[in-house]
N, C-alpha and C positions, 0 to 999 in steps of 0.2 A: 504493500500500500504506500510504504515514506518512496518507495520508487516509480508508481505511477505520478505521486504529486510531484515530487523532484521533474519530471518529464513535463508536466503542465508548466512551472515555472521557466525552466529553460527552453522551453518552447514558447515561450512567450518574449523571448529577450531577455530574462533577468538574470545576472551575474552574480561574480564572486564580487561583495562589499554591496551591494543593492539589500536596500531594506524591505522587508515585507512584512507587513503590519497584520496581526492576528488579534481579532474582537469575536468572542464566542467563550461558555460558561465551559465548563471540564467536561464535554464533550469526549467522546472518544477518540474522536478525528482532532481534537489539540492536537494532541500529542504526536499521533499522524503529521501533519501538517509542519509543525514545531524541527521534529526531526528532520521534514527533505527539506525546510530552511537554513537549519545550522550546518547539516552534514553536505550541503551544497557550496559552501562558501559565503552563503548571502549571509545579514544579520535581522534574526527574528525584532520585532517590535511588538509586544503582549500589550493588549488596551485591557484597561480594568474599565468593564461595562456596563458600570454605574454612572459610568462620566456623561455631561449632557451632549447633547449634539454638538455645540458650538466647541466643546472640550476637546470631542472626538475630531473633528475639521480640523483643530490646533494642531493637534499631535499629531496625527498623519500628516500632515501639510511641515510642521516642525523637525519631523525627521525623514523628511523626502523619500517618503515609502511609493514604492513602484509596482507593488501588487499587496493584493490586500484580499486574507482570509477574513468570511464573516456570517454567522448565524443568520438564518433568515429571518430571526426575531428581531434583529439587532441592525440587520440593513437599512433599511428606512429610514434609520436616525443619522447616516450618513448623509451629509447634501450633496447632489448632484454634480456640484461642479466637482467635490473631490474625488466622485466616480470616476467622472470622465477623464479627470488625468493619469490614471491607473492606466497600465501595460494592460491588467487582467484583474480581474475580481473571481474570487472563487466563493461559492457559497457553503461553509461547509457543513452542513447538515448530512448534505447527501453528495457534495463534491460535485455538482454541477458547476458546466463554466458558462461565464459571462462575459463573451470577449467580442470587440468589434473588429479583429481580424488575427486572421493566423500567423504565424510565426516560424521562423527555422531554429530546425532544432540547437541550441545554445551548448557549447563544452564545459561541463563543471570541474571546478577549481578546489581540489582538496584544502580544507584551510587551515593553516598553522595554529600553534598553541598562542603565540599571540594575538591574531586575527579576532576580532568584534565577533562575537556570537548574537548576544542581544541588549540591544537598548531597551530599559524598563524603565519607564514615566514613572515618577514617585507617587504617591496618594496625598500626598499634599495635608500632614498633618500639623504643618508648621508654613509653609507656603506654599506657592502655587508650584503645579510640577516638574519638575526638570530631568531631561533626560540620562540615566544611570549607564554611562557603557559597560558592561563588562564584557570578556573575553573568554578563549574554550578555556585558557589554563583557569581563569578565576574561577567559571561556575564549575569543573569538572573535578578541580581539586577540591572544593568545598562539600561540594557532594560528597566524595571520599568520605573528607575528615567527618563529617556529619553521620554517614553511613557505621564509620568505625567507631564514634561513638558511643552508638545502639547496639553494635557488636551486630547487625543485620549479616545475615546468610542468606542465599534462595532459596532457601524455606519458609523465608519471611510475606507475607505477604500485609501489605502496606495500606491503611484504610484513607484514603485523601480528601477530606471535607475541604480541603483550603483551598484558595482561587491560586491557578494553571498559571495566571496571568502576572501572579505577584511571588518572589523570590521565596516564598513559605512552601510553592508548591511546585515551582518549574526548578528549584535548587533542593532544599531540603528535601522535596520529596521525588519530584523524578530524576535527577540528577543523582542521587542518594541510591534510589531504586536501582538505578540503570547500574551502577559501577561496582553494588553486591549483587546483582543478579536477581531480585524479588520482582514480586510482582506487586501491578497497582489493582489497588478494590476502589473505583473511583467513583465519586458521589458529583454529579453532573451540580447540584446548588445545595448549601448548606439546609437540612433539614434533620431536626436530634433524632426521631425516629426511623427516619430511614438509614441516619449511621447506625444507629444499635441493630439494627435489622441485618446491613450490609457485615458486620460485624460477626453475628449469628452465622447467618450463611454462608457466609465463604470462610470461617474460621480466619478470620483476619488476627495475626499477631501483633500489629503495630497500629496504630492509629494517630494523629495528627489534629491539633487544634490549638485557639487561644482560649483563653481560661472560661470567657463569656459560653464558649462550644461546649469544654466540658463541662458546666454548669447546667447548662440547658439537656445535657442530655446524663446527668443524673439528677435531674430535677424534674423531667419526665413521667407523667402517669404510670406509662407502661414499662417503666424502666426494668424491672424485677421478670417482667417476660424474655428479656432476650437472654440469652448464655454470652456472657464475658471470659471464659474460662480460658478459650484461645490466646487473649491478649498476655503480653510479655512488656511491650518495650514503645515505642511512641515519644512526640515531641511536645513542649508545651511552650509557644514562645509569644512573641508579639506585646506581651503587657505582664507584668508581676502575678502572680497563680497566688490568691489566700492559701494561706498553710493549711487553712479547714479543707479546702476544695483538694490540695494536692492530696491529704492524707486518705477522702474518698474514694480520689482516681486511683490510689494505690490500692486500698482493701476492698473496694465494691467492682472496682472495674479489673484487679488481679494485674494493673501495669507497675508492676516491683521495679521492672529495670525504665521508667519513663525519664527522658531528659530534659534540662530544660538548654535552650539555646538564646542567644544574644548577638547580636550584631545589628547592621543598618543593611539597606541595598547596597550603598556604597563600597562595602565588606566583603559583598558576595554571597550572601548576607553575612554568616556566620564566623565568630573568631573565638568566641569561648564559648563552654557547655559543661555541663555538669556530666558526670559518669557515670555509670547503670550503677556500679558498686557504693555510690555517695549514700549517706543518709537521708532520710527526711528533711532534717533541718539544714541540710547544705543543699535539699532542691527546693526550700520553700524562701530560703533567705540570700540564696546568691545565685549567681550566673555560671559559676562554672568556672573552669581555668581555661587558659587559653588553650588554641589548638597548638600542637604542636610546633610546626613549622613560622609563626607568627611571631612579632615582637608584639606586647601590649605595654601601656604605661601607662600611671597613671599622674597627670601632668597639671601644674600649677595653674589656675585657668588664668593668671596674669602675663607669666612670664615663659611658661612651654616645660619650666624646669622639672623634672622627677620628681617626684613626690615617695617619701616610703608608707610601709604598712601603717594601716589605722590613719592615714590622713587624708581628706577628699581633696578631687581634683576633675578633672577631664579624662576618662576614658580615651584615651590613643593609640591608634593601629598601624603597622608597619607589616609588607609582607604580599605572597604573588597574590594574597586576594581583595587586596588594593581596584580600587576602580582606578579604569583609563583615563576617566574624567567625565566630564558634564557634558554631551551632545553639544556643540555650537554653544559652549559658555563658559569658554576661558579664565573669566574673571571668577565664576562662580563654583571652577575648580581650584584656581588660586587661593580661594577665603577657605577652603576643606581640608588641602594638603599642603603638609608646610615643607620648605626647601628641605627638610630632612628628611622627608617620604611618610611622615606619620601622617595618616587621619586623623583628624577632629572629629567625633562624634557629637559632640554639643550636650552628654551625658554626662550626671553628677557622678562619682561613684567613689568607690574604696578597694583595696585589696588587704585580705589578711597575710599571716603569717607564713602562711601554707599557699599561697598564690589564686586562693578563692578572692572571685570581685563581687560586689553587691553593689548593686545600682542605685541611685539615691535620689534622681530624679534628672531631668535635664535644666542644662545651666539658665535658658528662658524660662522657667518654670520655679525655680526657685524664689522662695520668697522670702523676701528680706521686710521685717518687721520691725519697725524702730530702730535699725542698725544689727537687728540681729537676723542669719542666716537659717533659715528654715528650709527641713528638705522633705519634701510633701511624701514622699516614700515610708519614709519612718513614721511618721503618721497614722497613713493607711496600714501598714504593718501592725502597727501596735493595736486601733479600730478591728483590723479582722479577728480580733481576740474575743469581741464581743458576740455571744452565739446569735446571736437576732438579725447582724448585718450579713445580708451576700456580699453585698459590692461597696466598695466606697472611692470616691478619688479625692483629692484635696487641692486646693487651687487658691490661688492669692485672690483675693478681693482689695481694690484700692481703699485706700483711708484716708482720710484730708491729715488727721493726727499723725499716722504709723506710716504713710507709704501704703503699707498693707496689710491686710488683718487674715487670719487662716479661715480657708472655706474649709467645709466638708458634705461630699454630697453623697449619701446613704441610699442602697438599695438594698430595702428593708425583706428576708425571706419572706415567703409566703407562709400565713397563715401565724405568724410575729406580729409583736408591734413593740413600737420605739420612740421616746418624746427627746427632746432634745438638752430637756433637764437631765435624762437619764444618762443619755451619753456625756455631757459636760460631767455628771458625779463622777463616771469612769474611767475621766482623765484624770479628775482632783489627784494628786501624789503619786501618780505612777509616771503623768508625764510635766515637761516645764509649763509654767504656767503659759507662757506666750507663745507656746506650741497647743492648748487648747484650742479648738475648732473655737473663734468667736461666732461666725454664722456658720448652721447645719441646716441641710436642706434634705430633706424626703424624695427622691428622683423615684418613676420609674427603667430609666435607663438615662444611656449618656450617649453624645454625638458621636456614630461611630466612622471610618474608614470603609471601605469595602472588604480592607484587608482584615475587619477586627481591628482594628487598633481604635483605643478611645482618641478622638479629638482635643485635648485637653487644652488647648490654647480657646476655644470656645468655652468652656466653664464659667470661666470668670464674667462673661456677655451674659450669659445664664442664670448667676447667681445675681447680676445686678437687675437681671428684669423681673425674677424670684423676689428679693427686695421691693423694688419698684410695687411690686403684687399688695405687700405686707405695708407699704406707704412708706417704706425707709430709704431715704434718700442717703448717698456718703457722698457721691462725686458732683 
């Protein structure tokens, strides 16, 4: 099948370094598709297809894609004139072509380990999106180290809830798949019962999600129907996992050896991860050590310097799974990586003794209260203590007094309840006084990504029109 498509695209014109932009949920023909694009020479372009129309025009127009794979759901939202500049349109449901004329057949171009594999538009949880290159070394080696993580064999077989489209499932998981030899159990749009089900059936070992996924799907009516007994091993990444939530996925769902993983797109994603063999409390309270082959640092956020154990700083990466850089934005790869080759991640964190990191929040995110440093992680950590809360995030609200005063927004379980007197008693002397939540708010949920990732630079908009509700003016 990757060699009939590879044959449509080279018969269409498209070469080695031509981009082709792929829009479609985890279909089965991704991956189809995915592979005669990489293994051609050309460089895949994965749209996350939540983006609105005018999104979608950008980014194909932004990264001068030449043909363009796309669901027949999902066509329509493209406008015409970016049709019409396309070599070829395929539609991939059923691999029909859409072409206004034929083609000779085109000779493909094996691609080297540094050659562009794929451009991945970020989700824009901090800004608008920017093109991520990476390369076959970056995602192929990463895959590896991710794969060896889990200790995956082809025996494994792999359950993928996560979008195709975004490095959780086109690195971690196929990329991952591909280089131990397992197989994918692939779930076409996140749904919690149809992963317990696909789970059940196919004796899936591994399974994949961020924490919002495994929640939802032990939180489940019918959860106690399906057999978990298969599972072993699985990733848990994207957002901090409550120590509540991780110790279930280990006892009710039987994933003893689950990892958790850390990185950015930029990374390839991945540069540290925790080990099947870790404790509890080394996957509920940190990220893992770094890979192997990687430097990691962590760096004074003033001056770039080292930092030693127990003191926060910037999370910094060095190493092959470095991105190339930012599609056409030179400048915006210069502010990322600094003349020494380390990444910036824009992450608060720490490492201990032992070379374990814990995340602490990112450096935009951080809230500084009267002059003192607050890192919204510790917070929510300490919060998920409380049995009544699912979810919490914490986020700075402005103060005309403080700068900023600490949010905190609660997602209270089901069939709970929680007042805000309650939670303020259950900081009283466990934590500093100006690390108490000054405003708590009652959420049903919170802005998410497509990727799963929460929005949290939107919070703070949130909580002030939350306020605004209650008549309390600050800003």
């Amino acid at each position: 099948r990757v060699e009939y498509v590879r044959g449509i695209l080279l018969g269409a014109g498209i070469g080695s370094g031509d981009k082709v932009a792929l829009l479609s949920s985890n279909m089965p023909n991704w991956s189809v598709c995915y592979f005669a694009i990489v293994t051609s020479g050309m460089v895949a372009v994965p749209i996350l297809p939540d983006f609105s129309g005018s999104e979608l025009d950008m980014i194909i127009t932004h990264s001068e894609a030449k043909a363009l794979f796309v669901s027949d759901k999902l066509y329509t939202r493209i406008s015409k004139e970016v049709v019409e500049r396309m070599n070829i349109v395929v539609r991939t449901k059923n691999l029909g072509i859409i072409a206004r004329t034929s083609f000779e057949l085109g000779a493909m171009t094996e691609p080297k380990p540094e050659d562009l594999a794929v451009i991945i538009y970020t989700s824009g949880t901090t800004s608008s999106p920017k093109g991520v290159m990476l390369t076959h070394r970056n995602i192929l080696n990463d895959g590896f180290f991710i794969g060896e993580g889990m200790k995956l064999t082809p025996n494994d077989r792999v359950c993928l809830p996560v979008p195709y489209f975004h490095c959780f499932g086109c690195v971690l998981g196929i990329m991952a798949i591909l280089t131990h030899r397992c197989t994918i159990v692939g779930i076409e749009d996140f749904d919690a019962e149809m992963v317990l089900r696909a789970i059940d059936r196919e004796r899936a070992t591994a399974v994949y999600g961020v924490p919002t996924m495994y929640i939802a799907e032990l939180n489940h009516p019918d959860f106690e129907k399906y057999d978990m007994s298969s599972l072993r091993t699985g990733i848990m990444a994207g957002s901090p996992c409550p120590p509540a939530t991780m110790q279930e996925v280990i006892d009710k769902m039987n994933m003893h050896d689950i990892t958790i993983c850390y990185g950015l797109t930029e990374t390839s994603p991945v540069f540290t991860q925790t080990s099947v063999d870790d404790d509890v409390e080394h996957k509920c309270t940190t990220v893992g050590r770094k890979h192997p082959p990687v430097s990691v640092k962590v760096a004074d956020v003033n001056t770039g310097e080292p930092l030693g154990p127990g003191e926060h700083g910037e999370l910094c990466c060095r190493g092959y799974n470095v991105m190339k850089g930012y599609y056409k934005n030179p400048e915006a790869t210069a502010a990322i990586i600094d003349e020494n080759g380390f990444l910036h991640s824009g992450d608060l964190g720490v490492m201990d003794e032992n070379g374990y990191f814990r995340i602490t929040g990112r450096i935009k995110e951080m809230i500084i209260r009267g002059g003192e440093n607050i890192y919204p992680r510790e917070i929510e950590n300490f919060l998920y203590k409380m049995p009544q809360i699912e979810a919490v995030e914490v986020a700075g609200i402005p103060s005309p007094k403080y700068g900023e005063e600490v949010g905190a927004f609660i997602k209270v379980k089901e069939g709970n309840s929680l007042t805000e007197e309650e939670v303020r008693l259950y900081c009283r002397g466990q934590i500093a006084r100006y690390k108490i939540p000054k405003y708590i708010f009652f959420v049903d949920g919170y802005p998410m990504t497509a990727s799963g990732k929460i929005q949290k630079y939107k919070l703070k908009d949130v909580g002030l029109e939350l306020l605004k509700e209650r008549g309390v003016q600050v800003i």
